[in-house]
Backbone as JSON, one array per atom type, in Angstrom:
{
  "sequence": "XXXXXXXXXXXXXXXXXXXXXXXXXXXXXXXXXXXXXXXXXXXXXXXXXXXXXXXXXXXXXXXXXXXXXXXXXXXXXXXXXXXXXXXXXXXXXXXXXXXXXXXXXXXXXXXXXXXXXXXXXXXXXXXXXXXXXXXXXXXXXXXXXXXXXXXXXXXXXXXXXXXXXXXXXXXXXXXXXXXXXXXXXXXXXXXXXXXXXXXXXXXXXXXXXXXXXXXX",
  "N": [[-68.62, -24.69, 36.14], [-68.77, -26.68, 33.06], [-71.01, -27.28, 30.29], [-69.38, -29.69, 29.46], [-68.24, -30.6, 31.23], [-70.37, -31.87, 32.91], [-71.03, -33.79, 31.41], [-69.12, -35.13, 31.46], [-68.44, -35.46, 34.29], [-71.14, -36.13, 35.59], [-73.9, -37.76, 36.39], [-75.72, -40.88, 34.95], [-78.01, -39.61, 33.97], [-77.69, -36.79, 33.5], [-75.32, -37.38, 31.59], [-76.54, -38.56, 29.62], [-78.4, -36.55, 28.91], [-77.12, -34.24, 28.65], [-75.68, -35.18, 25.94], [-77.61, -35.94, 24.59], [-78.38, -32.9, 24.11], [-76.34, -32.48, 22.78], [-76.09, -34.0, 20.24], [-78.54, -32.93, 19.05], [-77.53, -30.24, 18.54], [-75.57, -30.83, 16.75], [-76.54, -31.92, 14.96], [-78.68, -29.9, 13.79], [-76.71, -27.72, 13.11], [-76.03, -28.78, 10.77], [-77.52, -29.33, 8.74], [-78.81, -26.86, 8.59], [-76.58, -25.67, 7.55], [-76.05, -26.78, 5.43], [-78.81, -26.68, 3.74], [-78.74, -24.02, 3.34], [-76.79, -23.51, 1.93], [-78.14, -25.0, -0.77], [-80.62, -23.87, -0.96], [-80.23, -21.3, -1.23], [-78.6, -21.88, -4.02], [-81.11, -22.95, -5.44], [-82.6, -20.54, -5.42], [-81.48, -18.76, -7.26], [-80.87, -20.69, -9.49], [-83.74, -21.41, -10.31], [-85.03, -19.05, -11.22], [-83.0, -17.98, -13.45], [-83.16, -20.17, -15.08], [-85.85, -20.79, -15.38], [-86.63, -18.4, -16.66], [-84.68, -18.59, -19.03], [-85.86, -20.61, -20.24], [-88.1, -19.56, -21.12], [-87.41, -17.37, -23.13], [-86.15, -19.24, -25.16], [-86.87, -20.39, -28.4], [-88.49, -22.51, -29.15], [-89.93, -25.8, -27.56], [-88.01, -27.88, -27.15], [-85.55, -27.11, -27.36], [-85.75, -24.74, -25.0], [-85.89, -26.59, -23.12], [-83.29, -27.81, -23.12], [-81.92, -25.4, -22.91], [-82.9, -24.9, -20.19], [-81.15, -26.68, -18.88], [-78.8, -26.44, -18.36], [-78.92, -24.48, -16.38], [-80.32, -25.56, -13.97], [-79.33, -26.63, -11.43], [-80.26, -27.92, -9.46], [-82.02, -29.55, -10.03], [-84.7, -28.83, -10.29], [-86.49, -27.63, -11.88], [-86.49, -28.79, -14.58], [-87.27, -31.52, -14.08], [-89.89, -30.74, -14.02], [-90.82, -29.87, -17.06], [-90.09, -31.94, -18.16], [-91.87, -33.91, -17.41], [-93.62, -33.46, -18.42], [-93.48, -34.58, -21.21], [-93.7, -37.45, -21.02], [-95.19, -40.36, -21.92], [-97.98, -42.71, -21.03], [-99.61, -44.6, -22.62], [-102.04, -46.66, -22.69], [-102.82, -47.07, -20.14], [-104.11, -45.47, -16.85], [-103.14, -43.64, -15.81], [-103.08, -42.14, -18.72], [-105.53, -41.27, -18.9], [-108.5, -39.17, -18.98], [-108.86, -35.76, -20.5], [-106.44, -33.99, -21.53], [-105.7, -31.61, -20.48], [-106.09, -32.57, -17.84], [-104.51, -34.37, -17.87], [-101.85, -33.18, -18.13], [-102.56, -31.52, -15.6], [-101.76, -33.72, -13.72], [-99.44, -35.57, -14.11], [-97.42, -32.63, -13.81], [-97.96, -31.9, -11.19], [-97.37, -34.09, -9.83], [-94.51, -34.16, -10.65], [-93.83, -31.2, -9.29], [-94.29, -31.83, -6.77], [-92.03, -33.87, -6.21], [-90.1, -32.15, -6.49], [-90.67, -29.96, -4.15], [-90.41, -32.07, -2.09], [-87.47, -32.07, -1.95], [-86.7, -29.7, -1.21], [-87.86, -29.43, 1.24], [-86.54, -31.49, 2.64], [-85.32, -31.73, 5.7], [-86.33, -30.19, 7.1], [-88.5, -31.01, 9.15], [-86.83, -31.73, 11.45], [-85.22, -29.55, 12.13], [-87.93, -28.06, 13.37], [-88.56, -29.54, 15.51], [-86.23, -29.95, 16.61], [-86.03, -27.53, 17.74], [-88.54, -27.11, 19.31], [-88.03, -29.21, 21.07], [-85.6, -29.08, 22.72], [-85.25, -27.01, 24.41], [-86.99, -27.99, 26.43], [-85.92, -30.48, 26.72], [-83.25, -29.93, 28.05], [-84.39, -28.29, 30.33], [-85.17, -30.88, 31.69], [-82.49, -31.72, 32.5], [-82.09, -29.58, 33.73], [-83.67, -30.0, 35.99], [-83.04, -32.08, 36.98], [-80.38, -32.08, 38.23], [-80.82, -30.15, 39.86], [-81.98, -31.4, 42.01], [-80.37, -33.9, 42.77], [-78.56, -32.0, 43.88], [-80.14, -30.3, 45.68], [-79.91, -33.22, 47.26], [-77.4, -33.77, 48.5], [-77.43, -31.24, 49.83], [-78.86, -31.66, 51.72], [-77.79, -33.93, 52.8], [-75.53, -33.04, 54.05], [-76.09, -31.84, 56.19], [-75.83, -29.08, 56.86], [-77.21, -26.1, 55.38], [-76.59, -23.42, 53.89], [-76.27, -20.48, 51.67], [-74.19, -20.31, 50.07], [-73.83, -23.01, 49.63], [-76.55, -23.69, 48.31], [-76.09, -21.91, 46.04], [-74.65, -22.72, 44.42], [-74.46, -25.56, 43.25], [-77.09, -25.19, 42.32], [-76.55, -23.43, 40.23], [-75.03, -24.51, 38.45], [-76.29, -26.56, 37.71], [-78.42, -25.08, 36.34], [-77.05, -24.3, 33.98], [-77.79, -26.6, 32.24], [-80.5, -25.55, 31.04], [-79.66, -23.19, 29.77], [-77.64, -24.46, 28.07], [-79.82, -26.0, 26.13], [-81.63, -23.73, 25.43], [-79.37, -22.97, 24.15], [-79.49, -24.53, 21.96], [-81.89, -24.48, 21.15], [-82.65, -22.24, 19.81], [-81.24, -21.68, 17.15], [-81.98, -23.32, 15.86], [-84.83, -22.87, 15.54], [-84.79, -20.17, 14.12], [-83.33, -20.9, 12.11], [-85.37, -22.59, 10.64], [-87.3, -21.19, 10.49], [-86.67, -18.62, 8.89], [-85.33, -20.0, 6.31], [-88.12, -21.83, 5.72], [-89.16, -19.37, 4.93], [-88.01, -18.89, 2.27], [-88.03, -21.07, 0.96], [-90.97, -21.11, 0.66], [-90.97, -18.91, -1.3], [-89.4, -20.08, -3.09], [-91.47, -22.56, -4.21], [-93.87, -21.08, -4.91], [-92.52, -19.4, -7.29], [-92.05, -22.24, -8.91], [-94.89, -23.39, -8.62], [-96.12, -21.28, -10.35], [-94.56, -21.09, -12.58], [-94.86, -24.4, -13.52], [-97.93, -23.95, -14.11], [-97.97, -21.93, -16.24], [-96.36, -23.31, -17.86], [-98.1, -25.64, -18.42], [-100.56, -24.31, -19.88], [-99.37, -23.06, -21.8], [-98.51, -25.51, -23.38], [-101.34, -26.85, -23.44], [-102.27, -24.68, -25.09], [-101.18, -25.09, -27.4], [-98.43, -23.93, -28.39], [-95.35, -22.56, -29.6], [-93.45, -25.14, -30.71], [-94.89, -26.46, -28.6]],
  "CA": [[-68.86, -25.96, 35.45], [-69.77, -26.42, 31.46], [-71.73, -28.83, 29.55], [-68.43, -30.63, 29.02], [-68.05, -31.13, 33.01], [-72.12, -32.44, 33.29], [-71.21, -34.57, 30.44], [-67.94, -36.06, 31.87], [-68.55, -35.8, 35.74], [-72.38, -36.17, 35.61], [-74.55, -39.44, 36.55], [-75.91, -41.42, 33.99], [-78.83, -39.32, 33.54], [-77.28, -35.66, 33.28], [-74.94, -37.45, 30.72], [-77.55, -38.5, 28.43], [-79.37, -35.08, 28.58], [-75.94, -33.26, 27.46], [-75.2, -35.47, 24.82], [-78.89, -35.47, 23.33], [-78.3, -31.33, 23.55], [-74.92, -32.02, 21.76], [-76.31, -34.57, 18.84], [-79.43, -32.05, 18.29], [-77.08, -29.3, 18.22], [-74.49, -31.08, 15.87], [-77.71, -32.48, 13.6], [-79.71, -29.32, 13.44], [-76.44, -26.92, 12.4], [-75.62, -29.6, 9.64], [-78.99, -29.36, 8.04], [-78.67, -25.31, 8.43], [-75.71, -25.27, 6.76], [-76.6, -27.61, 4.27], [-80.11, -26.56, 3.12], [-78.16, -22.57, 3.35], [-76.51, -23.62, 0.47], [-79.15, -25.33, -1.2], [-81.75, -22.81, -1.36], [-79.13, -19.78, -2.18], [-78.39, -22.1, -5.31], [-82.03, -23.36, -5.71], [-83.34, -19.72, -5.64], [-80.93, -18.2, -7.97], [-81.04, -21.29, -10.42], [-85.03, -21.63, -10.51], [-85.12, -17.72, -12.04], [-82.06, -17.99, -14.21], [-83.9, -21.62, -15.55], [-87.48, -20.57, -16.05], [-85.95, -17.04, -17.42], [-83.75, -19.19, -19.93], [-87.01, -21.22, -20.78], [-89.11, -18.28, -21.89], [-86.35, -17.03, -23.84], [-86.21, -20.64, -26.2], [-87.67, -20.23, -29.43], [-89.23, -23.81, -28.71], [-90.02, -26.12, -26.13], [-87.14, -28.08, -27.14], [-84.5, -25.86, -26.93], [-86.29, -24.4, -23.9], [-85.49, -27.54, -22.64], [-82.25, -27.5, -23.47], [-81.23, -24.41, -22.32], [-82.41, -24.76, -18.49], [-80.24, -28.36, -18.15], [-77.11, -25.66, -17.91], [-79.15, -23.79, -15.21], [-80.96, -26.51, -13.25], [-78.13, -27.79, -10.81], [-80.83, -29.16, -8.44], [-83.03, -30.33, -10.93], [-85.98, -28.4, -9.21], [-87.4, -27.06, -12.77], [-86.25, -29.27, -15.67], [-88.34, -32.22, -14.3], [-91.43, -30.29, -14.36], [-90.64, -29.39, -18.53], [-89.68, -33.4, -19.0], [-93.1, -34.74, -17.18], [-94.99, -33.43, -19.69], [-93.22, -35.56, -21.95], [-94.04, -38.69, -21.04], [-96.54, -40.66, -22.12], [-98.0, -43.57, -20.61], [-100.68, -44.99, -23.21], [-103.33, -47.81, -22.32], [-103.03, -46.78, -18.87], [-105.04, -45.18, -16.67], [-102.26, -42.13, -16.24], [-103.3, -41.32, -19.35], [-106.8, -41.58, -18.75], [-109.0, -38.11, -19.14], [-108.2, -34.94, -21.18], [-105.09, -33.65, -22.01], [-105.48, -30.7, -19.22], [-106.24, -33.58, -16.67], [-102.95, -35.14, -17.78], [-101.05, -32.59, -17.84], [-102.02, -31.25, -14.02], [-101.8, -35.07, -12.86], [-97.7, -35.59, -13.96], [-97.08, -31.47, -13.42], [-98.46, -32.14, -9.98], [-96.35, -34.9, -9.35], [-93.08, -33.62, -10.44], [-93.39, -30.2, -8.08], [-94.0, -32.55, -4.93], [-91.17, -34.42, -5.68], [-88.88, -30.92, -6.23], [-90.6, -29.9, -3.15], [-89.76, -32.85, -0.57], [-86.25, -32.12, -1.98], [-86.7, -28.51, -0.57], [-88.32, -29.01, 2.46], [-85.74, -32.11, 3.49], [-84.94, -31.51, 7.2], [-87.27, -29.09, 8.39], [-88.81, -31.46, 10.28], [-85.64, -31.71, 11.94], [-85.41, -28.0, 12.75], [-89.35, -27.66, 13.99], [-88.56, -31.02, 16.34], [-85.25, -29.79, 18.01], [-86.6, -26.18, 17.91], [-89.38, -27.79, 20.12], [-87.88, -30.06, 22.69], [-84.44, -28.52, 23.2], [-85.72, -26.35, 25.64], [-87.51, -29.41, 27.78], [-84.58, -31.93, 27.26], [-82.54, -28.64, 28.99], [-84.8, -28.49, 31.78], [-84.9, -32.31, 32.48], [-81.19, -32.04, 33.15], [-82.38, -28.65, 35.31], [-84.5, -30.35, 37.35], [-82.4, -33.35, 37.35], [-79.08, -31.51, 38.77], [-81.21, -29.36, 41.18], [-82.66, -32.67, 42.58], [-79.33, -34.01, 43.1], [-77.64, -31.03, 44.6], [-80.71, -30.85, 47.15], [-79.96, -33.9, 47.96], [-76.19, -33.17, 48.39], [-77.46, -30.01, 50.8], [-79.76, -32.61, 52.85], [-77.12, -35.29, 53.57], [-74.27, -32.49, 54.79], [-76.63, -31.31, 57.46], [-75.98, -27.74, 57.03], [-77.62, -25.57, 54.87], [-76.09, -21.98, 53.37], [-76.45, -19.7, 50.36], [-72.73, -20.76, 49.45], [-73.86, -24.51, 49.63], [-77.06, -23.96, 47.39], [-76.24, -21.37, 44.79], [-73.25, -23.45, 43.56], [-74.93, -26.56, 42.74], [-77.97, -24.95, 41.07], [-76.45, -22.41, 39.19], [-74.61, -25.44, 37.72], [-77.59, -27.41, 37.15], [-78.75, -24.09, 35.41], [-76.32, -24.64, 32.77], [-78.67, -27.18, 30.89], [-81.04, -24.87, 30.77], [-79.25, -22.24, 29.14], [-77.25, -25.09, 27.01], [-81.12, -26.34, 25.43], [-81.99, -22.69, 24.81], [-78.6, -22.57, 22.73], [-79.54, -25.37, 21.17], [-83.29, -24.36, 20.32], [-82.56, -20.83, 18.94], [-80.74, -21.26, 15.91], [-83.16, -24.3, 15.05], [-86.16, -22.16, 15.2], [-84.26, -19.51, 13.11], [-83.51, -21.76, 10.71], [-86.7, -23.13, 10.2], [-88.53, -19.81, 9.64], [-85.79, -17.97, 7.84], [-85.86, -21.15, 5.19], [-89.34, -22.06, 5.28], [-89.81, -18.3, 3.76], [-87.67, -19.32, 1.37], [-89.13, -21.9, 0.1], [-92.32, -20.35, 0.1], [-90.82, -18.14, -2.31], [-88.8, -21.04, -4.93], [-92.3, -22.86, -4.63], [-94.43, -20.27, -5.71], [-91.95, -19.71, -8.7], [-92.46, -23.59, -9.65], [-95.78, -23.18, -9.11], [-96.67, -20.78, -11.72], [-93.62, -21.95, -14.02], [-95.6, -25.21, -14.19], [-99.21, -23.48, -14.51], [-97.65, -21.61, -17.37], [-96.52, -24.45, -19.4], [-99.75, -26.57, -18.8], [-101.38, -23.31, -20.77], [-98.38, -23.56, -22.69], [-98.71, -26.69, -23.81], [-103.06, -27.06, -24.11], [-103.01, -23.97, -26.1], [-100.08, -25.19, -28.7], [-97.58, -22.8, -28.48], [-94.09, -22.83, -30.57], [-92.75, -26.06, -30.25], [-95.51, -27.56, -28.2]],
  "C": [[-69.54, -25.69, 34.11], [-70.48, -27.54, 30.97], [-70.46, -29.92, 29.53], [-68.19, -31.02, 30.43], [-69.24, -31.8, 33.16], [-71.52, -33.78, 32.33], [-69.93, -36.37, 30.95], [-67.95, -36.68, 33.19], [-69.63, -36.44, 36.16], [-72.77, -37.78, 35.94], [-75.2, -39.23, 35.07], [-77.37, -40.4, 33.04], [-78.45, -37.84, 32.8], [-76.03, -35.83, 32.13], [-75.28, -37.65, 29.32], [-78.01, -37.0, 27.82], [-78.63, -34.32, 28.12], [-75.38, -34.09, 26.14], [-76.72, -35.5, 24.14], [-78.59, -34.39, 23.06], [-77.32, -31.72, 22.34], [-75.21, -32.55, 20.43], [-77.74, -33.42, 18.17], [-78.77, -30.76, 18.22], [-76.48, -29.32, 16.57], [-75.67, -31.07, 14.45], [-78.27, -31.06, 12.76], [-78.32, -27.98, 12.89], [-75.66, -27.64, 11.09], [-76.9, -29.35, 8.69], [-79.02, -27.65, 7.98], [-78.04, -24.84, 7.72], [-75.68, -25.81, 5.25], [-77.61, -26.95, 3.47], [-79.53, -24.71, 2.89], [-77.59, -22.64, 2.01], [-77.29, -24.34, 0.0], [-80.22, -24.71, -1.65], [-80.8, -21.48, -1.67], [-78.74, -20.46, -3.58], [-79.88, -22.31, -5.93], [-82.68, -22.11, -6.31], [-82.98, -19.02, -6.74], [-81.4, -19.5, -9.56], [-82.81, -21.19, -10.73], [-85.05, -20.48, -11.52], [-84.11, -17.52, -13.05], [-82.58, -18.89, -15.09], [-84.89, -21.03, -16.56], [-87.29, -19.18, -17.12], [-85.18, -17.09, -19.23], [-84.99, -19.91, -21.0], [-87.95, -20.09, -21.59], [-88.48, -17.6, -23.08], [-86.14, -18.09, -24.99], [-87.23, -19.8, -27.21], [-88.8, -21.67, -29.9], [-89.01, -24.29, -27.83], [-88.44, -27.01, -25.98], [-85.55, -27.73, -26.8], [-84.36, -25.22, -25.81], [-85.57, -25.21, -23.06], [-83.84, -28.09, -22.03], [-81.27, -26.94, -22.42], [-81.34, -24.87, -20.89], [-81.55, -25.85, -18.01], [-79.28, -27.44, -17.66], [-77.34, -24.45, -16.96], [-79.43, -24.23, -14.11], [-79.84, -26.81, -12.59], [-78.95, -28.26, -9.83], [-81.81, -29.84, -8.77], [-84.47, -29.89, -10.47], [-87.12, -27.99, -10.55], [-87.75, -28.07, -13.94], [-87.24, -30.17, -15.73], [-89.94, -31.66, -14.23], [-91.89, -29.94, -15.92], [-91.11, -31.44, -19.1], [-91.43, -34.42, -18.53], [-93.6, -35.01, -18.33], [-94.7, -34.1, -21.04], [-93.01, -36.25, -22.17], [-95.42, -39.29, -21.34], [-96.87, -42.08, -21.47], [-99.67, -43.92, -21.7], [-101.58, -46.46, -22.67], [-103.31, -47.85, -20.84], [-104.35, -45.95, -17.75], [-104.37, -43.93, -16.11], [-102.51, -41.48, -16.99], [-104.92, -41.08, -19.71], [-107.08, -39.55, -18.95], [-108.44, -37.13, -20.1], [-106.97, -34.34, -21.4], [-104.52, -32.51, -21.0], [-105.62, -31.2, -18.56], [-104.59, -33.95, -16.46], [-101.92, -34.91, -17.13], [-100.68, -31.67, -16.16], [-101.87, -32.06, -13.48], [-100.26, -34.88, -12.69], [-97.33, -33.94, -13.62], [-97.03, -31.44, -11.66], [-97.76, -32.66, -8.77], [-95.11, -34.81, -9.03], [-92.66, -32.23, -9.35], [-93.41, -30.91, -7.1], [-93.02, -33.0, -4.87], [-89.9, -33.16, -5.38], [-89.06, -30.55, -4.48], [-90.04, -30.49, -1.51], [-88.31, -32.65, -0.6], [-86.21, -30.42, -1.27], [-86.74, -28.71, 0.57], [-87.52, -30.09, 3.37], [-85.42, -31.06, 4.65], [-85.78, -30.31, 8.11], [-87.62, -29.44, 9.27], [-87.97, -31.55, 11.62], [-85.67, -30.94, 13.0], [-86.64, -28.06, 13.45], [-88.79, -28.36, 15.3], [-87.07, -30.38, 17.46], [-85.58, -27.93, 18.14], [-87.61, -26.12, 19.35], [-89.16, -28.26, 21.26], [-86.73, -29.53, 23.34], [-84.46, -28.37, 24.21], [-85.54, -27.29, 26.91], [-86.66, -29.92, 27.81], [-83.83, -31.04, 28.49], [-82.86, -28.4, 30.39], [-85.3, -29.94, 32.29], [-83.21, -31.8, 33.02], [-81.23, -30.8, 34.23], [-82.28, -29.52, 36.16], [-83.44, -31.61, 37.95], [-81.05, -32.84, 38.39], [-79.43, -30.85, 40.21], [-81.71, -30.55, 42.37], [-81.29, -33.37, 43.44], [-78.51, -33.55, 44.1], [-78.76, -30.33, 45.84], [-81.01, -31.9, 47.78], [-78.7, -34.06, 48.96], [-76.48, -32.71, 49.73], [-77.56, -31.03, 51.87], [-78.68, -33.69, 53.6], [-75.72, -34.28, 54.01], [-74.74, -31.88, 55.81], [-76.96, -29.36, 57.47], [-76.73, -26.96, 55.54], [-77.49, -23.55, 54.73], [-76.25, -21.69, 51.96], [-75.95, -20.2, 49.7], [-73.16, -22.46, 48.98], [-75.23, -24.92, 48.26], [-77.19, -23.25, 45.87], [-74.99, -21.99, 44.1], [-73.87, -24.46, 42.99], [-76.22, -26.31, 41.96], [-77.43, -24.11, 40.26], [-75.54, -23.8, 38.6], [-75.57, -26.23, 37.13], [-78.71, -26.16, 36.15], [-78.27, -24.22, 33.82], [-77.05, -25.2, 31.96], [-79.6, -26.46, 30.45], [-81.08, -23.68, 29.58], [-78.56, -23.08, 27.63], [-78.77, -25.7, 25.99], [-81.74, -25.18, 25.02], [-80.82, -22.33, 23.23], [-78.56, -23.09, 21.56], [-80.9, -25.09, 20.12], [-83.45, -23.19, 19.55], [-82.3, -21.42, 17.77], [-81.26, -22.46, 15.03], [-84.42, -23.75, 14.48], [-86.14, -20.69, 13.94], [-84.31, -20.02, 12.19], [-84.56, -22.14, 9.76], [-87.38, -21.97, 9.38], [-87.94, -18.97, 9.08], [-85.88, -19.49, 6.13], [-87.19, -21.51, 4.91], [-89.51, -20.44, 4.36], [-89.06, -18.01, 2.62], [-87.95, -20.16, 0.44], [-89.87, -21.89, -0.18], [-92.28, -19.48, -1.58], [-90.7, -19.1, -3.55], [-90.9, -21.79, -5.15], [-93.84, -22.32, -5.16], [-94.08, -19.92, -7.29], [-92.1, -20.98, -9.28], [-93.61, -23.81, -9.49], [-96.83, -22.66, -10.56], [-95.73, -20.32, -12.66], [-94.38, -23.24, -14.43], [-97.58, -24.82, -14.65], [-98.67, -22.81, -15.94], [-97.29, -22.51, -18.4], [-97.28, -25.25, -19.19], [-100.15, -25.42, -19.79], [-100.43, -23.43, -21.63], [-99.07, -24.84, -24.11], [-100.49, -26.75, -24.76], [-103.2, -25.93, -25.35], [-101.54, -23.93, -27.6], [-99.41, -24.17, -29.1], [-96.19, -23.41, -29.59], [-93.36, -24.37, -29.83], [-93.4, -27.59, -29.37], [-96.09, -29.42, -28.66]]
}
């Protein structure tokens, strides 16, 4: 028997518990595959960008240049903050190095939540997989000693058939929680990495900037 027999033959409860496995399977290698490409372009563009930026003979130009590197927009808005102004406000309230780490500040969190989309995802079915897996254990083994109990007799043949089937979820919620938990911590140290680079890409042009460089 496979998940697709629990799912089809199964009572109401052992059908739920294989189709949660199957939607946190489906969810969590959509978001794997997704964010896989995403951060292989993110990581390459960020260093090609900021690389392109340093290279400008002003900030303008600077500017410029990374639009035709940026395809996830992870750098550019951290260049364009700093050139907004919001006057009689209270945005533009304090010194000019206040300012500038307030909007700098702003624009990496928003690059970031665009990074770290779906992790939660991953952590969350990384997490329960498992347990949903052994509800439909316990649930199948429950069942199939009840099965034993109402045929009177009791043999090897009679109980290693019905649990090693009710095993199955078990093993199907492990297949499900691996390549979530992979995911997660193969990407999270990816992102560690791009947001370190937009880290001190935007610490560099705040100093940039306060100490009036070409173009500033």
């Amino acid at each position: 028997m496979s998940i697709w027999d629990l799912l089809f033959q199964g009572d109401g409860v052992s059908r739920a518990v294989a189709l949660a496995l199957l939607a946190m399977s489906v969810c969590s290698w959509v978001v794997i595959l997704w964010k896989a490409w995403l951060l292989r372009r993110a990581l390459h563009d960020v260093a090609r960008a900021t690389a392109a930026f340093w290279q400008a003979p002003n900030l303008d130009e600077g500017l410029r240049t990374m639009r035709a590197f940026d395809r996830e927009a992870l750098v550019v808005p951290l260049v364009e903050a700093t050139q907004t102004h919001h006057a009689g406000t209270l945005a533009a309230a304090g010194d000019a190095g206040q300012r500038l780490t307030r909007v700098l500040r702003d624009a990496l969190h928003a690059g970031l939540l665009k990074l770290q989309w779906g992790q939660v995802l991953l952590a969350t079915v990384g997490a329960t997989a498992p347990f949903v897996g052994l509800l439909g254990t316990v649930w199948g083994i429950y069942h199939a000693l009840i099965g034993i109990a109402g045929a009177g007799q009791i043999s090897i043949d009679k109980i290693s058939g019905p649990v090693g089937e009710s095993l199955i979820m078990t093993a199907a919620g492990l297949a499900v929680a691996i390549p979530a938990v992979l995911g997660y911590n193969v990407m999270g140290r990816v992102i560690s990495r791009i947001e370190a680079d937009l880290e001190g890409f935007a610490r560099d042009v705040r100093e940039l900037l306060l100490t009036g460089g070409p173009g500033a």
